[in-house]
NUBAKE-802051 format. One record per residue (C-alpha): x, y, z. Coordinates in steps of 0.1 Angstrom, whole numbers, padded with zeros to 4 digits, always signed. Example, Ala and Ser with C-alpha at 12.3 -4.5 7.8 and 13.67 -1.06 7.14 Angstrom:
BEGIN
+0123-0045+0078/+0137-0011+0071/
// end
This chain:
BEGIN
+0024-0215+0220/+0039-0229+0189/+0040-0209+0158/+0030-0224+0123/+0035-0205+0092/+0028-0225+0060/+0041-0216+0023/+0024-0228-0004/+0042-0232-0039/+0028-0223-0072/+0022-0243-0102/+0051-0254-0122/+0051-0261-0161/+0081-0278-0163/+0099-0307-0151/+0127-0303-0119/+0121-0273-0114/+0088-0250-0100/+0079-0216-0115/+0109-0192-0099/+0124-0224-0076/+0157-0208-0074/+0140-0177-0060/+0164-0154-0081/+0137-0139-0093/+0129-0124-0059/+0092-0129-0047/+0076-0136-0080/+0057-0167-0078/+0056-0169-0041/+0037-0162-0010/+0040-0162+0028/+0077-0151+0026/+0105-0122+0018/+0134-0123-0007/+0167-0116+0010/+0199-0115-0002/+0220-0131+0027/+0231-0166+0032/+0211-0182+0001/+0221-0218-0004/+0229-0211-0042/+0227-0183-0064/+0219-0145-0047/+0185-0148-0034/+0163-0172-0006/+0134-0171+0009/+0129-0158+0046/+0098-0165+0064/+0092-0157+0104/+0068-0177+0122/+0043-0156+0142/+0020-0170+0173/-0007-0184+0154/-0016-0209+0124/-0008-0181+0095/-0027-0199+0065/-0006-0180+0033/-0023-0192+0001/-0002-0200-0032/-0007-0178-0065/-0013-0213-0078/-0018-0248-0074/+0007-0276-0093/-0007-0293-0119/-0003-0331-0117/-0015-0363-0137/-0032-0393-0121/-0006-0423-0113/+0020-0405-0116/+0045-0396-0083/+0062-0363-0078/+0091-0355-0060/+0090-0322-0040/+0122-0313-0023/+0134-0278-0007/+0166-0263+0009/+0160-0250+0044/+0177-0236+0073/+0171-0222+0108/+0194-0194+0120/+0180-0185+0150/+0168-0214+0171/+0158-0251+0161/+0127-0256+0146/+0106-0283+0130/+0103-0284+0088/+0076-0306+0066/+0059-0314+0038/+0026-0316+0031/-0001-0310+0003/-0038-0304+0000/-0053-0320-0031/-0082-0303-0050/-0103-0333-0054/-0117-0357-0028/-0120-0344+0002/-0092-0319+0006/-0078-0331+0037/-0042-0328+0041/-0018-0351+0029/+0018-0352+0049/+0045-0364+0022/+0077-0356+0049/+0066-0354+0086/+0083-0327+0109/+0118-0331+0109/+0140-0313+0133/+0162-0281+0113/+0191-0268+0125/+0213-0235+0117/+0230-0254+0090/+0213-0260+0052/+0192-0291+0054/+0175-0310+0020/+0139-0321+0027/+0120-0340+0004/+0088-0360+0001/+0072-0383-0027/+0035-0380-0039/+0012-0403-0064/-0013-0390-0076/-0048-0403-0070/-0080-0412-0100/-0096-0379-0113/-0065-0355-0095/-0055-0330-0117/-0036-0303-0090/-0025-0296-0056/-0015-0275-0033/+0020-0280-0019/+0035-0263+0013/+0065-0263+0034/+0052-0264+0071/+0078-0243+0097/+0072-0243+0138/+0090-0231+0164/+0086-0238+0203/+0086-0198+0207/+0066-0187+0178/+0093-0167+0169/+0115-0186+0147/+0131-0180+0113/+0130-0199+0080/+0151-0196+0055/+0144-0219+0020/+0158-0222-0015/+0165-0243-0041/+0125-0255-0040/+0119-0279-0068/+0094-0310-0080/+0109-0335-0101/+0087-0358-0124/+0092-0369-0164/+0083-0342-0187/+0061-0364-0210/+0044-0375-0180/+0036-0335-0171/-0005-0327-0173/+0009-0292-0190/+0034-0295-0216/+0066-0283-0212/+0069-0245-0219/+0099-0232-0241/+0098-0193-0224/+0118-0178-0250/+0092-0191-0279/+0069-0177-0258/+0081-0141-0266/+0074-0152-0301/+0038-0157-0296/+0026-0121-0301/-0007-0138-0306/-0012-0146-0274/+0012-0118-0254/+0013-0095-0278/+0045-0080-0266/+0053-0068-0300/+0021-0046-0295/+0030-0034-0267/+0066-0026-0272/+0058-0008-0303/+0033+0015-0284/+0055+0022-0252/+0083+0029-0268/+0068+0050-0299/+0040+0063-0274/+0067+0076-0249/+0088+0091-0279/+0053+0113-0289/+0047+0123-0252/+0089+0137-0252/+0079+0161-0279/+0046+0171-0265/+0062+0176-0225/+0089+0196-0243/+0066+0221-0264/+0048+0229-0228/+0080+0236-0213/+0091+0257-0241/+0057+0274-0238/+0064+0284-0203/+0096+0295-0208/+0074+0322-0236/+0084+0302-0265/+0061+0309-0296/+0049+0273-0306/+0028+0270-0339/-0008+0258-0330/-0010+0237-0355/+0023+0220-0348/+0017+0214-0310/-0022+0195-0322/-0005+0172-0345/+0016+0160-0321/-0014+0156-0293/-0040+0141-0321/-0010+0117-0330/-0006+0106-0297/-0043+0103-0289/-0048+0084-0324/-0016+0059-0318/-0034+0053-0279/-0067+0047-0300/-0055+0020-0325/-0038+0001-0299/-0058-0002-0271/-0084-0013-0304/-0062-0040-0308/-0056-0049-0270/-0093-0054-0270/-0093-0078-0298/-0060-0096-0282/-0082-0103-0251/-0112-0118-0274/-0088-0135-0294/-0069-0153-0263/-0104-0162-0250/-0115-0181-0279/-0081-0196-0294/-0063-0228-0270/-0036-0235-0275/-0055-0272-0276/-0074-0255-0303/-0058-0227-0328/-0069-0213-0355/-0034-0207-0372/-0053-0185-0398/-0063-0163-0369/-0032-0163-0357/-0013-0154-0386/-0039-0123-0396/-0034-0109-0357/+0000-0111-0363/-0003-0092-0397/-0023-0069-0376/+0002-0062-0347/+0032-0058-0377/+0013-0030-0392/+0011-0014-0358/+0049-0015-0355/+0055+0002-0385/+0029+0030-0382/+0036+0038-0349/+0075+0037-0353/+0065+0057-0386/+0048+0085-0369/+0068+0090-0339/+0101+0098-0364/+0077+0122-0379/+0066+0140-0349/+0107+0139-0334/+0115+0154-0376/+0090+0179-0371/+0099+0197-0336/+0135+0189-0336/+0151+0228-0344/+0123+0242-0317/+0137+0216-0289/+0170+0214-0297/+0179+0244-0277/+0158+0237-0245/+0170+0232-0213/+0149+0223-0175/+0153+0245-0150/+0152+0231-0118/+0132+0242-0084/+0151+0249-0060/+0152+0227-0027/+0133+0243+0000/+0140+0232+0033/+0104+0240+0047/+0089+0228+0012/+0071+0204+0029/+0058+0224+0059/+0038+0254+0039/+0017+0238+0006/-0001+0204+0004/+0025+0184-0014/+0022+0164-0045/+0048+0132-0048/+0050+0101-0071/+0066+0071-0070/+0088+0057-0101/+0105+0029-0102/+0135+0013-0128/+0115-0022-0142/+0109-0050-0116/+0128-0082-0109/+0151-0081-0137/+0148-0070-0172/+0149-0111-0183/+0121-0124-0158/+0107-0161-0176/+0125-0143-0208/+0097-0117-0215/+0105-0083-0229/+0100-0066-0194/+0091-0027-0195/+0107-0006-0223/+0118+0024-0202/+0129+0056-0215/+0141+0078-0183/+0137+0107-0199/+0095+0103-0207/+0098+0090-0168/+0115+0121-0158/+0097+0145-0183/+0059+0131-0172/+0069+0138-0133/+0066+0176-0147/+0037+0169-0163/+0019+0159-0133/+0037+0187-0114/+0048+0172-0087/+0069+0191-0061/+0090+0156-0052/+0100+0125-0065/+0106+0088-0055/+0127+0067-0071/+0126+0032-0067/+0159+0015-0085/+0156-0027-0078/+0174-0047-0085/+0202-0017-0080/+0232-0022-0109/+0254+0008-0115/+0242+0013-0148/+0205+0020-0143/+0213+0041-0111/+0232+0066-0139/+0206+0065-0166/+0175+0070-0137/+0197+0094-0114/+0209+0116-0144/+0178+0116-0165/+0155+0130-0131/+0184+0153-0124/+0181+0168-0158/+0145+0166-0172/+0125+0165-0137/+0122+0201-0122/+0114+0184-0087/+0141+0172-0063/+0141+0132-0061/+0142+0112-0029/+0158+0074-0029/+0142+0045-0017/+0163+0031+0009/+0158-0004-0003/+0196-0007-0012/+0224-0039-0005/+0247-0014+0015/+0224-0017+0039/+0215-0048+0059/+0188-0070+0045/+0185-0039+0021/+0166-0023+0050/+0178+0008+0068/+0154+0003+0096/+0165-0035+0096/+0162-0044+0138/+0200-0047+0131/+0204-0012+0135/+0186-0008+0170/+0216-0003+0185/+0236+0000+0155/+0240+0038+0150/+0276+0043+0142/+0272+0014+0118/+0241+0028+0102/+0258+0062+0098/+0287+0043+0079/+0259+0028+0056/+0243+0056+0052/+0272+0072+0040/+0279+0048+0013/+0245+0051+0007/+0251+0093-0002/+0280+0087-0019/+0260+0071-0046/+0239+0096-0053/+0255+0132-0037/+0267+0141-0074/+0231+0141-0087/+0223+0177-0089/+0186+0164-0085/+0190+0143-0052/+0180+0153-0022/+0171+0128+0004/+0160+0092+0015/+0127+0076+0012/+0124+0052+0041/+0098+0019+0041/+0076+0009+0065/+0096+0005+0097/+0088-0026+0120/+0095-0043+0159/+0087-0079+0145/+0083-0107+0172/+0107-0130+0166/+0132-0111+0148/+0134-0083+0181/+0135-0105+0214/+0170-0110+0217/+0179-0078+0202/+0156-0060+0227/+0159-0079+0257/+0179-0055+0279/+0159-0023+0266/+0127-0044+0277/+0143-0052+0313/+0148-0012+0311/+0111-0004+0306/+0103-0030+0331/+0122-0017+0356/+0108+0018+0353/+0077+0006+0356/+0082-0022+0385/+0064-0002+0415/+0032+0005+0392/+0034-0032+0382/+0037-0045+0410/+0010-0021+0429/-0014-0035+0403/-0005-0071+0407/+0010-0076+0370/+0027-0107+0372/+0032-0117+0332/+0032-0075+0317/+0046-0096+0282/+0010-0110+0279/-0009-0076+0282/-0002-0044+0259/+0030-0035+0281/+0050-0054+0252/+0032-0042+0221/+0037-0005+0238/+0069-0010+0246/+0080-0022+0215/+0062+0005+0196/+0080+0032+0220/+0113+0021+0209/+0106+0022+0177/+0094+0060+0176/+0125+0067+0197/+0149+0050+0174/+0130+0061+0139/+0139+0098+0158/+0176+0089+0163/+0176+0078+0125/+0161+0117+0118/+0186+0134+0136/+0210+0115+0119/+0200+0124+0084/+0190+0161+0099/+0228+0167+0102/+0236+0155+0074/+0205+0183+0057/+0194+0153+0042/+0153+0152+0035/+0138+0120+0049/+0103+0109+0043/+0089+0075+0060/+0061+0055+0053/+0045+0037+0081/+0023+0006+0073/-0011+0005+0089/-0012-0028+0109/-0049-0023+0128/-0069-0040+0104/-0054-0075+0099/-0025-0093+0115/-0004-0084+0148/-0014-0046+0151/+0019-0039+0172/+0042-0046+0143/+0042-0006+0137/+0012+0008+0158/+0009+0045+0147/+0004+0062+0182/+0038+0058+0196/+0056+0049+0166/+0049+0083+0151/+0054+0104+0186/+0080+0125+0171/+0080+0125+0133/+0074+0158+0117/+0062+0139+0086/+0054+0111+0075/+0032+0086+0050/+0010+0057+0054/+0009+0028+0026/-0030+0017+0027/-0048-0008+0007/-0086-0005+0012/-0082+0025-0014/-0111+0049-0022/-0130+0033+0010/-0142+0050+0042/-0115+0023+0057/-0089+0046+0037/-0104+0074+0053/-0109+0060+0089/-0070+0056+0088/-0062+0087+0076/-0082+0102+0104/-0065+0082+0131/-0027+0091+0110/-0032+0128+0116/-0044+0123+0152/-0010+0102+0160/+0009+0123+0143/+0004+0152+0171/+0015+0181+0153/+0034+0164+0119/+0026+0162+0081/+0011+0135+0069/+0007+0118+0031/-0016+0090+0018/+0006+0065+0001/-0024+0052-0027/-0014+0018-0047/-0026+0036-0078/-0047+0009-0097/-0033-0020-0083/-0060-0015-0055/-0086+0012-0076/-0104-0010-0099/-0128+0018-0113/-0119+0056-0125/-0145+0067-0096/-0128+0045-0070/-0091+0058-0078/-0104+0094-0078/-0126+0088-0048/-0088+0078-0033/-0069+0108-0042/-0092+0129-0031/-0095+0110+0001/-0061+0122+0002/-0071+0159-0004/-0097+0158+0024/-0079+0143+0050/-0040+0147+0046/-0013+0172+0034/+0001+0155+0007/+0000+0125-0017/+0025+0104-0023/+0015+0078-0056/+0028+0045-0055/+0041+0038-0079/+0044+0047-0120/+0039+0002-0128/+0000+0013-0117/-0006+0047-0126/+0018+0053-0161/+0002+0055-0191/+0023+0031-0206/+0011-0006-0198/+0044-0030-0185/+0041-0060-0210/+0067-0075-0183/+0043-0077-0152/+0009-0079-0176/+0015-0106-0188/-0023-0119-0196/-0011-0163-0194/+0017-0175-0180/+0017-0213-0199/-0020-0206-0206/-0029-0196-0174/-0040-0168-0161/-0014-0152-0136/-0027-0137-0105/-0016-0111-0083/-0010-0115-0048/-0047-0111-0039/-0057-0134-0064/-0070-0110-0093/-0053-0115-0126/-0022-0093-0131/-0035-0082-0165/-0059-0061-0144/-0037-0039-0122/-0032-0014-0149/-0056+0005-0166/-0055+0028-0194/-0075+0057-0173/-0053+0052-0145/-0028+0083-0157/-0056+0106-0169/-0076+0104-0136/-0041+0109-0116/-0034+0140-0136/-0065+0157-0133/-0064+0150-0095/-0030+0160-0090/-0036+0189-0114/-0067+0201-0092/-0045+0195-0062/-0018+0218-0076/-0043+0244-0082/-0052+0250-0044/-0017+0240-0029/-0016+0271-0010/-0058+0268+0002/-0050+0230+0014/-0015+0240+0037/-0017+0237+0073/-0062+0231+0079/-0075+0219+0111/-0107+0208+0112/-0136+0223+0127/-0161+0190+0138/-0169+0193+0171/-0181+0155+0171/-0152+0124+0177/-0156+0090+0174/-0125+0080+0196/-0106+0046+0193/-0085+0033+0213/-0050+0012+0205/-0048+0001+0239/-0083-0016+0232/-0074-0030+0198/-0043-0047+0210/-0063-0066+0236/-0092-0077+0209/-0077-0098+0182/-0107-0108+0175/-0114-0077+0152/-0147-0070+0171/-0137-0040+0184/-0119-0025+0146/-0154-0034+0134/-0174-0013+0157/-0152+0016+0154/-0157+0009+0113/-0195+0005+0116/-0193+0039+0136/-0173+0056+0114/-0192+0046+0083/-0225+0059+0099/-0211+0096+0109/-0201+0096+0073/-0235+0081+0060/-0255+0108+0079/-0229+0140+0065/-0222+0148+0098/-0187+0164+0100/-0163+0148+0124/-0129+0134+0137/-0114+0101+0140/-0090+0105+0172/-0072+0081+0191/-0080+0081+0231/-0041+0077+0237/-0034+0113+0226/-0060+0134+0238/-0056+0160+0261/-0082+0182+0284/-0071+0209+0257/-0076+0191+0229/-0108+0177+0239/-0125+0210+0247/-0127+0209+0207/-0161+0185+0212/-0194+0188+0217/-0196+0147+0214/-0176+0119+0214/-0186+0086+0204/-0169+0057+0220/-0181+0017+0206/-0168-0008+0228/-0141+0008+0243/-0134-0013+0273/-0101-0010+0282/-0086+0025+0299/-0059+0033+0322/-0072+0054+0350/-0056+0085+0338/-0077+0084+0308/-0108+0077+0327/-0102+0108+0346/-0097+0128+0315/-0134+0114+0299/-0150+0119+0332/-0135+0158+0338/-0149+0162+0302/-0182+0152+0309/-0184+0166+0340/-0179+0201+0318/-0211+0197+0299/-0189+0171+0272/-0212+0144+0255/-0199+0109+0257/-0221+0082+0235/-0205+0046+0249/-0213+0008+0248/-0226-0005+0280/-0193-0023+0280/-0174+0010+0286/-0144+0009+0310/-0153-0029+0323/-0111-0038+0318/-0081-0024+0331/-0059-0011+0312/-0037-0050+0307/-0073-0062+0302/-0084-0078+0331/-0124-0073+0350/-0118-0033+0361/-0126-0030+0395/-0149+0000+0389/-0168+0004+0361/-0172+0039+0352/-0206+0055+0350/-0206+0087+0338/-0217+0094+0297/-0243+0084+0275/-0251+0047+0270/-0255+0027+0236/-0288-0001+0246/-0262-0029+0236/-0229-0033+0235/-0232-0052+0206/-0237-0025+0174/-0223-0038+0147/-0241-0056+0119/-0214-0071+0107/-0203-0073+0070/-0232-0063+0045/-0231-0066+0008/-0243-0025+0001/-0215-0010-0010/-0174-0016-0002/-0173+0019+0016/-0204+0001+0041/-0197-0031+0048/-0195-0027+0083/-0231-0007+0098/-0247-0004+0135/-0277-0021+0141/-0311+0002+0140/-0312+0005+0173/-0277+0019+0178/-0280+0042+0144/-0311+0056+0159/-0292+0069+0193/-0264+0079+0172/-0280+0103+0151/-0301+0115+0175/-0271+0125+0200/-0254+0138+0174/-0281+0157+0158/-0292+0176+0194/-0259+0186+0206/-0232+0191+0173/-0232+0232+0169/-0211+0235+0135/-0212+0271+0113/-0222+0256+0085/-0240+0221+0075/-0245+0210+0042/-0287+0199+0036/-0297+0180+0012/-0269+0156+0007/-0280+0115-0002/-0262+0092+0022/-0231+0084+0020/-0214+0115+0015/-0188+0128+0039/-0187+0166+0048/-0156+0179+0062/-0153+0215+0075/-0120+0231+0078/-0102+0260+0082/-0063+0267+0067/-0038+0288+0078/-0053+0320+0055/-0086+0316+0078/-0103+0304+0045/-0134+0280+0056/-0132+0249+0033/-0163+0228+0031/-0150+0190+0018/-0175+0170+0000/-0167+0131-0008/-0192+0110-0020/-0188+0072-0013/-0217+0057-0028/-0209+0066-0066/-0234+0087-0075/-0233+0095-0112/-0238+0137-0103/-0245+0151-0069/-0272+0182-0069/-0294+0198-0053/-0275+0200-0019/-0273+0240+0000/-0249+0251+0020/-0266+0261+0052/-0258+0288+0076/-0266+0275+0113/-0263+0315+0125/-0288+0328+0103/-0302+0305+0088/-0296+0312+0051/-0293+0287+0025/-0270+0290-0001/-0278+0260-0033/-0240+0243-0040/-0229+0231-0079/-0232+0201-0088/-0206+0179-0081/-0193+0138-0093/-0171+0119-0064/-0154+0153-0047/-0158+0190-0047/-0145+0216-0022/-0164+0247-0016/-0138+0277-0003/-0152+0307+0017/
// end
């Protein structure tokens, strides 16, 4: 099958040369590819895109604005390393009737740089398209490599005019940089004082009351009048073109933003005056590293990383960052680790981040691993597969940067993945080894092409839990701390890129990155984490408010991560500091509005509330650190997925279901487990009353024999009449199994309904109704919550102190939660429960 995987450029506002065309500014403007710093055709940085095995659609951040009659030159750089490939242009117009328009047909690419080009004119009434750079590959597994992408057309003939980006930071008007500087960098100097006066109050310093309220009311005031004047910024940008100024507005707004500087600089001198003899003397102490830290206390971590793409990006101001309010706010969070994220790495900011954490943060710091030492800035790069001696040498110059640091004390490792494409050749002889052990059970089952059925996609994901384990004993001799964050791949794309039940086999900890934040799809992974994960850790890597758009939603997330993992591990302080980045907020770029890359304008992945909802969250979390160690759960209902299953529906009918499922057991406030099929055990299954299997239709026999020697021990099994009709590589079984419960139709799932984000995905009436009855007749927990609305999730659980923790999470957004009793199924006492908004726990 031939792979297609389309780019699409963004909209330029200024002759020769598209927004970020040189790709130096890494992925800004840019979708459907990766920056990497190898073999660029000028300058540091290219493109790198890998074709997959089906038409991937990537959408632009914008389209390029054009004038009718005029033509346009588009031209790009590109190169195949690994195998031939063909390369064209085409565009999509926004008028008319969209079809596409090829400017440069497919052209045969070879390993060596290659200019393409292709010429458009402009047709009546067009006023923007969408231009892409079309790559396929006979395999599907190609790479592309592009630079230098530019459009070349006379300025005076451009729709927009030509943009002058250094005026721009001029034009407080409109970006109001000015106003933003002035309150990060006089903010940040206010918080300093007020993080130092609690320190020097836990250390039993005396600190006048009325000293320590001036500085907190003169931080709270300076907040006040600026996010005042953010407000009016927005109104003012939304009435005032640039077609259309009021230069009398402007020039008062400016007047306005002035007057800000100088008060805010003003009081921040007076608030440093005013506590400098108390803090001159203070010094952090620091925790000591524990090597088990991680192992006895739920676990509060936080991302923070040094600016973005370069402190110059399109000449704006970028973020004003003062290391030490960085350092100084991890403590006030009280975290018990820290992430730091240093890009693009230059000695200079690796000193001032590394040596500000290591003297004003009293939690050890771990380093991102995205570094140049290593290849592709990737220390899981498929490079290393077979690598080792080479990645120890890396590693080491890796250590060497950051040993000194009395704060340092480990690696943070991204999302490892087996890539088709970039693994084939790489793996070949490790694939002929899994073959081969498996050759006689093959072969007695007729398996002539195992690449086509799961074989591969478990295969690959096996060698990457055994290698991730080879990189752990690596950094385990060195007593090097190690956390890795594995990406959740079920819900969209190729779900064997880093599938968690093999992958994970052997890591004692570990974090996964989701996106559906503060959603019972959060949730639903988290469930499945912790069942791969056998006996590990696990954290929930939240985006902060890039993905939270409400206060409710972001704490519903954290405490998602309360309920169902053992840490939480916020990424990253651009979302969730209290200090907005006038570098990647930037509200117009050329009087646009700049999007994100899921289309929402960037202005609107920060938010003001963002650091206080984080704090009280993490601050509630640090309260019961001890009560939230080491819990197990005490459902005695499963809904139980299958991976095996998923990889042989691509379809996403079979995700859906087990969503739809999920959603309901939560709906109805029925405590229970997400588990996946691959890891049970008869042990671990004597756990359940009840286990609740939607379209699960592929098993291997062993499996079968595990859910039929459960039922055949008075287990429950709720199934589709679908149940156990393919083998386990996906072809008609040749028995069907009978045993367990039926559903009246395979098909359950509503599919998606506009109720509520958390519900999108519901069973049919039908299938709700012989849900909640089976669950209803046979689940015997201790204790039920009564009285609960829908939509509320009760977790029951039981930590390593024998405390009984009842979990409450409500979904819906219900303004206050009352009325609800705790209920005990023994005697049958009820017990009325506090009133409660998004999460409470109830400890007995």
């Amino acid at each position: 099958m031939m792979g297609i995987l389309t780019f699409m450029a963004p909209m330029a506002i200024q002759a020769d040369s598209l927004l970020n065309g040189d790709v130096e500014l890494g992925i800004m403007f840019w979708s459907g590819a990766v920056p990497v710093n190898y073999d660029a055709f000028s300058g540091r940085l290219c493109l790198e895109a890998s074709s997959t095995e089906k038409v991937a659609i990537v959408e632009p951040w914008h389209p390029f604005g054009v004038v009718a009659g005029q033509t346009y030159v588009f031209s790009a750089w590109v190169r195949a390393p690994q195998e031939p490939c063909l390369t064209g242009i085409s565009l999509r117009p926004s008028r008319g009737d969209g079809q596409e328009i090829i400017l440069q047909p497919l052209t045969e690419i070879g390993a060596t740089w290659t200019r393409i080009s292709g010429s458009y004119t402009a047709a009546e009434g067009e006023t923007a398209v969408r231009i892409c750079f079309t790559h396929k590959c006979e395999s599907g597994k190609g790479t592309l490599l592009l630079d230098d992408l530019h459009v070349n057309a006379p300025i005076t003939e451009l729709r927009q005019p030509d943009i002058d980006h250094h005026a721009l930071m001029e034009e407080d008007s409109r970006q109001g940089h000015d106003l933003d500087r002035a309150y990060q960098v006089n903010g940040q100097k206010i918080d300093v004082v007020l993080f130092d006066l609690d320190e020097l109050r836990r250390q039993g310093k005396t600190i006048p009351n009325e000293l320590y309220a001036d500085v907190e009311n003169t931080g709270k005031e300076l907040r006040r009048q600026w996010w005042e004047l953010c407000s009016k910024r927005e109104e003012f940008m939304m009435h005032h073109s640039r077609a259309n100024a009021d230069n009398g507005a402007i020039e008062s707004f400016r007047e306005q933003i002035s007057a800000f500087e100088k008060y805010a600089a003003a009081e921040a001198q007076r608030i440093e005056g005013l506590s400098s003899e108390l803090r001159k003397w203070l010094v952090y102490s620091r925790k000591p590293v524990q090597k088990d830290m991680r192992e006895n206390r739920f676990m509060l971590v936080a991302d923070y990383e040094w600016s973005h793409w370069g402190e110059d990006r399109l000449a704006y101001p970028g973020r004003c960052m003062n290391a030490e309010y960085e350092a100084k706010s991890a403590n006030d969070l009280g975290l018990d680790l820290v992430t730091l994220l240093i890009h693009p790495i230059k000695p200079e900011q690796r000193k001032i981040f590394a040596e500000a954490f290591s003297r004003y943060c009293q939690a050890p710091f771990l380093v991102w691993s995205t570094d140049a030492v290593f290849h592709k800035r990737d220390m899981v790069s498929e490079f290393y597969f077979h690598n080792l001696e080479q990645l120890n040498e890396d590693t080491e110059r890796f250590l060497d940067q950051y040993r000194k640091y009395p704060g340092f004390a480990g690696i943070q490792v991204d999302e490892p993945w087996v890539i088709d494409g970039r693994i084939d050749d790489i793996l070949k002889n490790d694939w002929a080894d899994y073959l081969a052990r498996r050759s006689d059970y093959l072969q007695e089952n007729r398996v002539e092409n195992p690449r086509e059925t799961p074989e591969w996609k478990i295969f690959k994901s096996q060698f990457l839990g055994q290698h991730l384990k080879r990189v752990l004993d690596m950094l385990d001799n060195k007593q090097i701390m190690t956390s890795i964050c594995i990406m959740p791949t079920y819900e969209h794309g190729d779900p064997g890129r880093s599938p968690y039940v093999n992958s994970c086999r052997h890591l004692p900890i570990a974090g996964t990155d989701l996106y559906r934040n503060g959603s019972t799809i959060e949730g639903f992974h988290l469930q499945l984490f912790r069942s791969a994960m056998r006996d590990g850790r696990i954290w929930l890597l939240p985006g902060g408010t890039f993905s939270c758009k409400t206060p409710d939603n972001y704490k519903r997330s954290i405490s998602n991560g309360i309920v169902h993992a053992d840490g939480i591990h916020m990424w990253t302080n651009t979302y969730f500091s209290k200090y907005r980045d006038a570098n990647q907020f930037w509200r117009y770029g050329a009087g646009r509005a700049t999007l994100d890359d899921r289309k929402r304008s960037e202005l609107f992945n920060w938010y003001p509330w963002g650091w206080e909802v984080m704090r009280e969250r993490y601050h509630y979390a640090k309260q019961h650190a001890d009560t939230l160690a080491r819990r197990k759960s005490l459902a005695d209902v499963a809904l139980l997925v299958s991976e095996r299953t998923r990889f042989l529906c691509p379809s996403q009918r079979y995700w859906n279901s087990c969503l739809a499922t999920y959603n309901e057991l939560v709906g109805m406030n029925q405590p229970f487990n997400a588990v996946f099929l691959e890891v049970m055990t008869e042990e671990k299954l004597k756990q359940y009353r009840v286990l609740v299997a939607p379209n699960l239709t592929a098993m291997t026999p062993v499996e079968i024999a595990l859910l039929e020697k459960y039922t055949e021990g008075g287990g429950i099994l709720l199934a589709t009449p679908d149940f156990g009709t393919l083998d386990e590589w996906g072809r008609p079984a040749a028995a069907i199994p009978s045993f367990g419960m039926r559903f009246d139709s395979s098909e359950i799932n509503t599919g998606l309904q506009e109720y509520n984000v958390s519900f999108s995905r519901r069973l049919i009436p039908s299938a709700l109704q012989q849900l909640t009855s089976v669950v209803k007749a046979n689940s015997r927990m201790p204790y039920q919550v009564v009285g609960l609305p829908f939509g509320v999730e009760v977790q029951i659980q039981k930590n390593s102190q024998g405390k009984i923790l009842i979990q409450l999470l409500d979904y819906v957004g219900q303004p206050e939660i009352t009325g609800h009793r705790l209920l005990n199924t023994a005697t049958g006492e009820e017990v009325p429960l506090p009133p409660f908004h998004i999460h409470d726990m109830i400890i007995l």
